[in-house]
N, C-alpha and C positions, 0 to 999 in steps of 0.2 A: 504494500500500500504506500503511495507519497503522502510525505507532511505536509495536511493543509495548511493556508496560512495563520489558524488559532493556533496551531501545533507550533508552529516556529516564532510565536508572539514570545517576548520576555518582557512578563509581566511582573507585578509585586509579589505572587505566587511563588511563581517561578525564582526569582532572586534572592527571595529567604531562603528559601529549598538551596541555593548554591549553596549557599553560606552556609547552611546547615550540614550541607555534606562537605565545603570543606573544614569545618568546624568539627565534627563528630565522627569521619570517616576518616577523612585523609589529614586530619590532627593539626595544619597547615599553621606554621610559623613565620615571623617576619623576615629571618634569615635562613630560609628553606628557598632551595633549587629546585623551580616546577615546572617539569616537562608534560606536554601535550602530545599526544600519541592519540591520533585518528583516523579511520574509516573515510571514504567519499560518503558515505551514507549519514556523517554522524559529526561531519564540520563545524556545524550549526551548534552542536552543544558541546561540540569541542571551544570554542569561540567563547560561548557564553561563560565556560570554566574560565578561561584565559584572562574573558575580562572581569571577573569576580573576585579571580587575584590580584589583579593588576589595582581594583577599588581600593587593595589593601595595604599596596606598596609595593606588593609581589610580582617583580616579572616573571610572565609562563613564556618558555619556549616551547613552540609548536612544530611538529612533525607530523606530514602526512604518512599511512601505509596503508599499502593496497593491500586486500582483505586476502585468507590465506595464502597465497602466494607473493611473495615483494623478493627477490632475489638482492636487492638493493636496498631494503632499511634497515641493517646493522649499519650501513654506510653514513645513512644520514640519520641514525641515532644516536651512535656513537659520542660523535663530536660535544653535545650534548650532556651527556653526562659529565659531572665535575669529578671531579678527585674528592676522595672521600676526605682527606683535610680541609677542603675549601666548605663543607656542611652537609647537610641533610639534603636526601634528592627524592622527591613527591616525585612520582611517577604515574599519571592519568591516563587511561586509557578508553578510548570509547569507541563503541560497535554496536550497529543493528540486527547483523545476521550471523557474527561470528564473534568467535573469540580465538584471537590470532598470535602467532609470534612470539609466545611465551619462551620458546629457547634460545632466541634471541635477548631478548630482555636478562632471562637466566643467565643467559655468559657474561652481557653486559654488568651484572650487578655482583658476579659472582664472585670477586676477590674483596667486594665491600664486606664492612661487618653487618649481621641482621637489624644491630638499630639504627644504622646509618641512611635505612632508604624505606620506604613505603611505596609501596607499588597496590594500586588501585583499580581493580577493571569493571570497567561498565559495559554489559551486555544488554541489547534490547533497548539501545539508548533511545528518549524521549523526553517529554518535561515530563511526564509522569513519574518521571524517575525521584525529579526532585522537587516537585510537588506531593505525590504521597509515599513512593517507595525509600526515601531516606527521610522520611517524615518522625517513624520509629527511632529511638535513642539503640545503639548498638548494647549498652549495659543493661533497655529493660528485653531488649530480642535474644538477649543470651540469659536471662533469667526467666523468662517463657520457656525455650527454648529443655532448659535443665527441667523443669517441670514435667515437658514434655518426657524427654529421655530417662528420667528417674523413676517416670509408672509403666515406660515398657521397660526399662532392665531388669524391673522387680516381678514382671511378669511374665508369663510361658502362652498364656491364649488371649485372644482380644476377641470382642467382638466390636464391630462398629456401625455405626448405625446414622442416616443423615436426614432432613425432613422432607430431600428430595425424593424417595426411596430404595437410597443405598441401605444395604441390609447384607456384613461381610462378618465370614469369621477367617481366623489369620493364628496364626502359632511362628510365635519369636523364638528365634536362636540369640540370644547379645553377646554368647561369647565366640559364636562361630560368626557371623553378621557385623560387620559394624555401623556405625551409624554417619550419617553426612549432616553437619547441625551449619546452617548458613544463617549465621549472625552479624556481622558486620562488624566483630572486634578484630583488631589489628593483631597477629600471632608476629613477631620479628623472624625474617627471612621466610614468612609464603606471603601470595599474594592474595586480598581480599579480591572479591566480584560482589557488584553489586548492580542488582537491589538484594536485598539480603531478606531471607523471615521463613523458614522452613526447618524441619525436621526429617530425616527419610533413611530408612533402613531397605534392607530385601528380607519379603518374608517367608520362614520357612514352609509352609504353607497358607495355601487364601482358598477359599471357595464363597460363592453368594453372587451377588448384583451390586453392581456398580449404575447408580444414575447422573452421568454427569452433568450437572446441569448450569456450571460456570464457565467455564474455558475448555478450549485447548491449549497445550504447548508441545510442540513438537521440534526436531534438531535436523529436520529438513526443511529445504524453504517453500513456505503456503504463504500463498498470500491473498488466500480467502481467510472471512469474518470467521474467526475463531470463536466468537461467543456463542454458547450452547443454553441460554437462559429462557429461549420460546422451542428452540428444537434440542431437548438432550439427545446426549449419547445413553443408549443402556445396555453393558456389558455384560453379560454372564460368564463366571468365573467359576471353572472349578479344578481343584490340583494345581491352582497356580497357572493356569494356563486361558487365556479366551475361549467360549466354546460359540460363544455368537456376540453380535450387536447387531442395533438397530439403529439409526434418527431419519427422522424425516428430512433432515437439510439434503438433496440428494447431491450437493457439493461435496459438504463434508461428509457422507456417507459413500463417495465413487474415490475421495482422498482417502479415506480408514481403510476402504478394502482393499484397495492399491498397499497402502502400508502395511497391513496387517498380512498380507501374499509374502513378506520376505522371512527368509526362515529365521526362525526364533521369535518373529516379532506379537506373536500371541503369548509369550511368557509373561506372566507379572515380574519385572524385573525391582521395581520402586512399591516398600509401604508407603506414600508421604503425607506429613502433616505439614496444612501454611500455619505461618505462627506472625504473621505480620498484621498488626489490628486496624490499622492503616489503610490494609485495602479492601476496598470494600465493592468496588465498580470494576466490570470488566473492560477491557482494551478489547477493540476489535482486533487490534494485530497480533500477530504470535510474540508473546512476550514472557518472561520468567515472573513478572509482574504478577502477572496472573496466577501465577499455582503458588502463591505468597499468600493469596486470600484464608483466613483463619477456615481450616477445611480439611475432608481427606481428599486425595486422587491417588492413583496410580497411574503408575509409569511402564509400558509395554514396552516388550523387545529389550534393547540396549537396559544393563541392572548397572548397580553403583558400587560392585565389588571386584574381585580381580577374577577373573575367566576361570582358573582354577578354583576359585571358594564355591562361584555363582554355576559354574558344570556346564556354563553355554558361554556364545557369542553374540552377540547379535549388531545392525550398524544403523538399526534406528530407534532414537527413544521418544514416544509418544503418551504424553501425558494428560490422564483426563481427569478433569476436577471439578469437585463437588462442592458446595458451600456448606462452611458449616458440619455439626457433623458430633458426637457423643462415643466414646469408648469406654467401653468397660473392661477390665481388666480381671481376668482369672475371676475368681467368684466373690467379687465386690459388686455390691449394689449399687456405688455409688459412680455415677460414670465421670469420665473426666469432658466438659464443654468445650468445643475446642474454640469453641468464640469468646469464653469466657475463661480462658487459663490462667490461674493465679501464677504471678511470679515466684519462685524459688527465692530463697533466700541463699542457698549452699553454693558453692562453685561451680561453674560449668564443668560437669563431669570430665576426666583427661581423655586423651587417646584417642578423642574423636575429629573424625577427617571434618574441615573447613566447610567445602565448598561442594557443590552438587553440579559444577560446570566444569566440562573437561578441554580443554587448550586441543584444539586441533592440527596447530604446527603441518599442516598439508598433509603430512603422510598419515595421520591419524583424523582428520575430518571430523571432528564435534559435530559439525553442522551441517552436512552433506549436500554441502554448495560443491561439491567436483561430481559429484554422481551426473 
């Protein structure tokens, strides 16, 4: 879809939002080095970052790069980065259909120390982004988030239940499984992606109905109306596997089948929970935005483990999400709301993977923009 002209307004919305994300996200100081690293797709709020720091005293240097493939932006990023003596080096990145060049950036940053740089990636970029998706504080998304993760580690079955009429049971592994928590805190030497606000494991097994009746998000490119709120998706799930769907949209019902035809891609590869309170409104576009919504979905085909834990392959991930949504856990009456998750007080549990976005670097394709 192109950005209409509301889309690419920079409004008063929109420029607390910067500020807020470089405030909260990218921790952004008066003697901090900020490079811009962007997309053709995504200049527009590569620019509005640039000049958000620039309000502040902060010069941004900008770099363009062409989306997974640039044979030549280590060349012109290079230059770019300071010597780790000369300070701190903010590193922004923005993208609408990819998330690119991470092994480049990696080499680049690679003889710095971890708290000498912050490296930042925006996927899905939009003002949506910083309008509602960095609207959340990253300290209360990772105490959501631990709530989350602390009533499945303690737990072996789930049921889950949504007012759409999802209706799933699911049996956790936590020590064989790990989990993917996307909160938006800063770990020294990886990088954040944002928008941030989710929880997601792979689960040992699922059976039941899926009604998705918020989004899609998928890691191939559609650039039809991904909101499923007049026409759900409704999957039946049994042994972890699709056994049908249905929607009336006959768009995105001739896109599901097409996707769903490649092998593996009927596996539940993803449990996920959104954990971002924030969102509330769907994007027509394909956005991570979307499966942020306080909610369950699942995630087909492509899972979030290593090929050896998860016993498949697969090279698309299609996510479908639901609003909203209740879990109970083992034989507790009392289920947990997932619109209404009390914050955690205890530490974000250790050992748990960052991000639920994987760097496609060309030869690995995240987003199968080369298919």
């Amino acid at each position: 879809m192109l950005d209409t002209p509301d889309e690419l307004q920079l409004d008063d919305l929109v420029w607390q939002g910067l500020h807020r994300f470089l405030d909260t996200y990218a921790d952004l100081k008066s003697d901090d080095h900020v490079v811009i690293a962007y997309t053709p797709d995504s200049r527009t709020y590569a620019a509005w970052a640039a000049l958000a720091c620039e309000s502040r005293g902060v010069k941004a240097s900008l770099v363009f790069m062409a989306p997974l493939r640039d044979p030549w932006f280590c060349e012109r990023l290079s230059p770019l980065i300071p010597p780790e003596s000369e300070g701190r080096l903010i590193l922004l990145t923005f993208e609408k259909h990819t998330m690119s060049h991470n092994k480049v950036i990696k080499t680049l940053v690679a003889d710095r120390s971890p708290e000498s740089y912050r490296v930042v990636r925006t996927i899905n970029a939009s003002r949506e982004v910083f309008t509602t998706g960095v609207e959340t504080s990253p300290s209360l998304l990772s105490a959501l988030n631990t709530t989350v993760i602390e009533r499945c580690q303690a737990a072996r079955r789930m049921r889950i239940r949504a007012p759409g009429g999802t209706d799933l049971i699911a049996t956790i592994d936590s020590d064989k499984y790990q989990y993917k928590s996307s909160r938006g805190v800063h770990i020294p030497g990886k990088f954040m992606v944002v928008p941030p606000g989710e929880v997601a494991t792979f689960p040992e097994s699922i059976s039941g109905r899926l009604v998705a009746d918020f989004a899609l998000n998928v890691n191939v490119l559609f650039e039809g109306d991904v909101r499923l709120e007049r026409c759900p998706v409704v999957v039946d799930v049994e042994d972890g596997a699709m056994t049908r769907f249905s929607c009336e949209n006959e768009e995105m019902a001739a896109f599901l089948e097409h996707s769903f035809s490649r092998p593996n891609a009927k596996r539940v590869g993803e449990l996920g929970f959104g954990t971002n309170p924030a969102v509330s409104t769907c994007l027509p576009e394909n956005s991570h935005l979307n499966e942020r919504v306080p909610g369950i979905h699942l995630g087909f085909g492509q899972h979030n483990q290593t090929d050896e834990v998860a016993g498949y392959a697969c090279d698309i991930h299609i996510d479908l999400c639901a609003r909203g949504g209740s879990i109970w856990f083992d034989d507790d009456d009392k289920p947990l709301d997932l619109e209404k998750v009390p914050p955690s007080k205890n530490t974000h549990p250790p050992l748990i993977s960052g991000e639920d976005v994987f760097s496609d670097d060309a030869e690995d394709d995240c987003c199968g923009m080369l298919r």
